[in-house]
C-alpha positions as CSV (number, residue, x, y, z in Angstrom):
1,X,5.2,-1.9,-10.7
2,X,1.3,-2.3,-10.3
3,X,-0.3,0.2,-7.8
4,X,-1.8,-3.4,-5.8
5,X,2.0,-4.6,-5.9
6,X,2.9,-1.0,-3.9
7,X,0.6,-1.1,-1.4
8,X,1.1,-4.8,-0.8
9,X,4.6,-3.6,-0.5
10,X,3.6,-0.5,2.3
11,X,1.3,-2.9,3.8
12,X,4.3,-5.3,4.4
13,X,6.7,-2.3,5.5
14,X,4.3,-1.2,7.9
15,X,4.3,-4.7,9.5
16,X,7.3,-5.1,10.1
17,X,7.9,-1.3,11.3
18,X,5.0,-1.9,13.9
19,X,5.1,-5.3,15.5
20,X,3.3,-4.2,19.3
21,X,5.4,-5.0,22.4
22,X,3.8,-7.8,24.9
23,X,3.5,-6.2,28.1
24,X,5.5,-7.0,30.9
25,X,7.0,-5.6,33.9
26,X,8.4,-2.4,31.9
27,X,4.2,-2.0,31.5
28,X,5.0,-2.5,27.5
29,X,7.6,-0.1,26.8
30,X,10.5,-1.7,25.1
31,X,13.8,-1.3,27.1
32,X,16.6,0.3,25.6
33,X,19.5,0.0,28.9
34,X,21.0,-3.1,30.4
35,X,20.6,-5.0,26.8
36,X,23.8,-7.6,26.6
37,X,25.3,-7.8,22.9
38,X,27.3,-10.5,21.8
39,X,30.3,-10.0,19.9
40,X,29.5,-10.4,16.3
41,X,25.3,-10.6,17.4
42,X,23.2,-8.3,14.8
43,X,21.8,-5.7,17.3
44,X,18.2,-4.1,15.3
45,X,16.9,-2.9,18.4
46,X,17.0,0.5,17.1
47,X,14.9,-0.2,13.9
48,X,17.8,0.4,11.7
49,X,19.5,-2.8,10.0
50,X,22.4,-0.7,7.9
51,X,23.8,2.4,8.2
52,X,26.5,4.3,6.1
53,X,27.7,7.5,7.2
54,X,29.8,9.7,4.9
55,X,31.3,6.8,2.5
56,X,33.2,8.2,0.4
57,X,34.9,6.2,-2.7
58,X,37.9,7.5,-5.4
59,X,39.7,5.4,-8.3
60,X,42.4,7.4,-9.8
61,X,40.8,10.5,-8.7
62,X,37.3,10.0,-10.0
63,X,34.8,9.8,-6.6
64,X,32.4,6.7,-7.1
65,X,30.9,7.7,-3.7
66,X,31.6,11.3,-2.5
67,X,30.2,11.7,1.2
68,X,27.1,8.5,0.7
69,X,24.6,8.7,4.1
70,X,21.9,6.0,3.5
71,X,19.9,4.2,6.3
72,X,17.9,0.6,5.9
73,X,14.8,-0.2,8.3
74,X,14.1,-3.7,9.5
75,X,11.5,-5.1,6.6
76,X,12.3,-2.1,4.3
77,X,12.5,-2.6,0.7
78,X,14.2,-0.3,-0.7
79,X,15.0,0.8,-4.5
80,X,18.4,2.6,-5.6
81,X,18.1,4.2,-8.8
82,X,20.8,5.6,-11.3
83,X,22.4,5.9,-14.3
84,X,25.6,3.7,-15.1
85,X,28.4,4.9,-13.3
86,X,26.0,6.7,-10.4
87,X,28.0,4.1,-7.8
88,X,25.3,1.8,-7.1
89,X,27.5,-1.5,-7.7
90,X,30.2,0.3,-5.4
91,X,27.9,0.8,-2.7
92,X,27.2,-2.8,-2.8
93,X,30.8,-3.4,-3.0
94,X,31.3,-1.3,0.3
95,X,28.6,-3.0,2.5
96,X,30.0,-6.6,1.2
97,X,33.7,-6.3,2.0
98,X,34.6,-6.1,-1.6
99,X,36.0,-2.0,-2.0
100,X,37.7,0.1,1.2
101,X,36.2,3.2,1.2
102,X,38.3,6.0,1.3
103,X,36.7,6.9,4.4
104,X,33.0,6.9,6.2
105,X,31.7,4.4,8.4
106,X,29.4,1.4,7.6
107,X,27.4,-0.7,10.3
108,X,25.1,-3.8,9.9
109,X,22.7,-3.0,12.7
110,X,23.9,-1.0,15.6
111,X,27.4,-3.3,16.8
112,X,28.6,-4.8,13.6
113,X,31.5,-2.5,11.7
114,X,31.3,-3.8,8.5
115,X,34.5,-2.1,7.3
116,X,36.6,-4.3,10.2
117,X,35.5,-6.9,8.2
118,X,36.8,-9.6,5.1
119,X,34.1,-10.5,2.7
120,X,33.5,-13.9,3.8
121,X,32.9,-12.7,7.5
122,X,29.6,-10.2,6.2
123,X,28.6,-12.7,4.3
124,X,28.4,-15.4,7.4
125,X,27.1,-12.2,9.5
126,X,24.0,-12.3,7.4
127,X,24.7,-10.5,4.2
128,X,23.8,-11.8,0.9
129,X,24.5,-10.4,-2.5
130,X,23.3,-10.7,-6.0
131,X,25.4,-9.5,-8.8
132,X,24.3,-8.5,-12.0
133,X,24.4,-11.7,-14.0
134,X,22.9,-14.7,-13.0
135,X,25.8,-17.1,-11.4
136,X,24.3,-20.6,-11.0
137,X,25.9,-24.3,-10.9
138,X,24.6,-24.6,-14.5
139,X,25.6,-28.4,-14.7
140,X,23.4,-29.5,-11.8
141,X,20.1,-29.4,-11.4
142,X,17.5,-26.7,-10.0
143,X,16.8,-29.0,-6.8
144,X,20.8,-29.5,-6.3
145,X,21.7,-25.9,-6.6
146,X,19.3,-25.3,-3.8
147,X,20.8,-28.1,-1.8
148,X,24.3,-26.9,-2.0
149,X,23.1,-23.4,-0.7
150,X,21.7,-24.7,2.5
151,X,23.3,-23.8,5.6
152,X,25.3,-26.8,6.9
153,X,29.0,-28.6,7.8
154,X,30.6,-28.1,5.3
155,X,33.5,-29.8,5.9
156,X,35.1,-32.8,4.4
157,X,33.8,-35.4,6.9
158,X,30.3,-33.9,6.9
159,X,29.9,-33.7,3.7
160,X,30.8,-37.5,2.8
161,X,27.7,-38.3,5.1
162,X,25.6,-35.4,4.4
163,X,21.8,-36.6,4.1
164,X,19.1,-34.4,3.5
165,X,16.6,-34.2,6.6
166,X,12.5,-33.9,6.1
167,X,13.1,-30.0,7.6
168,X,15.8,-29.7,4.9
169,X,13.4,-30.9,1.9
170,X,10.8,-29.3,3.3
171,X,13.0,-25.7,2.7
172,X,14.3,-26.5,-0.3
173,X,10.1,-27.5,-1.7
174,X,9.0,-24.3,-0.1
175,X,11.8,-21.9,-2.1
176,X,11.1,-24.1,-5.5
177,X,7.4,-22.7,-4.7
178,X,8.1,-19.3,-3.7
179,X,10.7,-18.5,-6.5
180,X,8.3,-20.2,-9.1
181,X,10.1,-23.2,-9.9
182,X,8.7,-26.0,-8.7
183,X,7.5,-28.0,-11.7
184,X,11.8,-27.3,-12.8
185,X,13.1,-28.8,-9.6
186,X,15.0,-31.6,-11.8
187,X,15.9,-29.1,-15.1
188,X,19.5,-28.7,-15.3
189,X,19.7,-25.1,-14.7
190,X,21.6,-24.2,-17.5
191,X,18.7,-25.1,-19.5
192,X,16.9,-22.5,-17.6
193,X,15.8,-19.2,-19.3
194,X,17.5,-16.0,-18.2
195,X,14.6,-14.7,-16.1
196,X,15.0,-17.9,-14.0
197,X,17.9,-18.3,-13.8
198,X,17.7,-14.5,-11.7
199,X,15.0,-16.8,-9.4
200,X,17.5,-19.7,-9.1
201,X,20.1,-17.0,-7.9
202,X,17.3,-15.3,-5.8
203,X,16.8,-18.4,-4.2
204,X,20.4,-19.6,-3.0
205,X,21.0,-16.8,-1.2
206,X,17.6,-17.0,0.2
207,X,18.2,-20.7,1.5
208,X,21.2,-18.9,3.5
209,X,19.3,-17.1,5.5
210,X,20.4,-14.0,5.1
211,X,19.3,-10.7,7.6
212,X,19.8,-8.4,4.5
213,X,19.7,-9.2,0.7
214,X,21.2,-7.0,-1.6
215,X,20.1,-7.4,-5.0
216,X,22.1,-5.6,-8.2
217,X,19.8,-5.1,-11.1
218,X,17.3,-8.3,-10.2
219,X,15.1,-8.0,-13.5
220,X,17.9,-7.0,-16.1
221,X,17.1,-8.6,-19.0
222,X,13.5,-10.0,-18.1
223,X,10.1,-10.1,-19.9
224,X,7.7,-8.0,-18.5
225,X,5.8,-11.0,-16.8
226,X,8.8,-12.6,-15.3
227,X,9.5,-8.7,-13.8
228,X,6.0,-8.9,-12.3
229,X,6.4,-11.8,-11.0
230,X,9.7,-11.1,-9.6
231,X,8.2,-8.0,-8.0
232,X,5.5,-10.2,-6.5
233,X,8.6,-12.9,-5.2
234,X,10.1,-9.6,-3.4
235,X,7.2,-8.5,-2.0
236,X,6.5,-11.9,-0.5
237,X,10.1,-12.0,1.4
């Protein structure tokens, strides 16, 4: 990565990390008592988004994960590096409901135990996940992949009436443009390279919404362009 790209990249860490508190009647100092939490509400009050504490992962007595402690701030960007077989895809697997860890604890901000949790449940709480290779409706076009990942009904009577609103276009015109694929917006994606199809990807999980984005080796198998300009597409998130 270019040094510009790393200090767009602190820049955009430091943002987030120092967002001033209006003052009010506390005088401007942010209150930590008397907050209410929903159940099931992401709770980031504390700056931390995800926390594992001691995760620890075996198959047939070979430890994936022996005793993991890793903490994500809000707005950080962070880059897990390893060689094959470090655990990297198992920690994934551990923070997305895929593999029980042996033992530890995992939270999605402060109130959310993530190992209480079936896949589909972290996934609606606001975690999204990228595996390895690309995984894209490759029979439908760039514009309708996007349009299947919005968040909407899904169900069966919704769906039969379903009609995109301006809001809803507007989104899915806005992604095509961020993850560089606007003039393919009617390509049938399986007649998309390799490098973007990894931006197609990118950018369903991105219409979802998601509070925390995991992404498992983003720019495998990319040209050294399209892993610039996927480095640029992170740093713009």
């Amino acid at each position: 990565m270019t040094p510009d790209l790393m200090e767009e990249g602190s820049a955009t860490l430091s943002r987030a990390k120092g967002t001033p508190v209006a003052a009010g009647e506390s005088g401007g100092r942010e209150a930590s008592y008397g907050r209410v939490v929903e159940h099931g509400q992401l709770d980031v009050a504390h700056g931390t988004i995800l926390y594992l504490d001691d995760i620890s992962v075996s198959f047939d007595g070979f430890k994936a994960l022996n005793k993991l402690n890793l903490n994500i701030a809000v707005g950080e960007m962070r880059c897990i590096i390893g060689p094959n077989g470090a655990g990297k895809t198992t920690m994934m697997d551990v923070i997305t409901g895929k593999t029980r860890p042996d033992e530890g604890k995992a939270f999605f901000g402060s109130t959310i135990d993530l190992l209480s949790m079936r896949e589909n449940e972290i996934a609606q709480a606001g975690i999204g996940r990228k595996f390895q290779k690309p995984t894209v409706f490759e029979q439908l076009s760039v514009f309708e992949n996007l349009e299947l990942s919005l968040k909407a009904d899904r169900r069966a009577r919704s769906s039969v009436f379903f009609k995109l609103s301006s809001a809803q276009l507007d989104r899915i015109a806005e992604m095509l443009k961020l993850i560089h694929l606007k003039d393919q917006a009617q390509r049938t994606a399986g007649l998309l390279s390799h490098g973007q199809k990894q931006w197609l990807e990118i950018g369903m999980l991105l219409m979802q919404e998601p509070k925390l984005l995991l992404l498992d080796e983003p720019v495998a198998g990319m040209t050294d362009e399209e892993t610039e300009r996927t480095a640029e597409l992170f740093l713009s998130l």
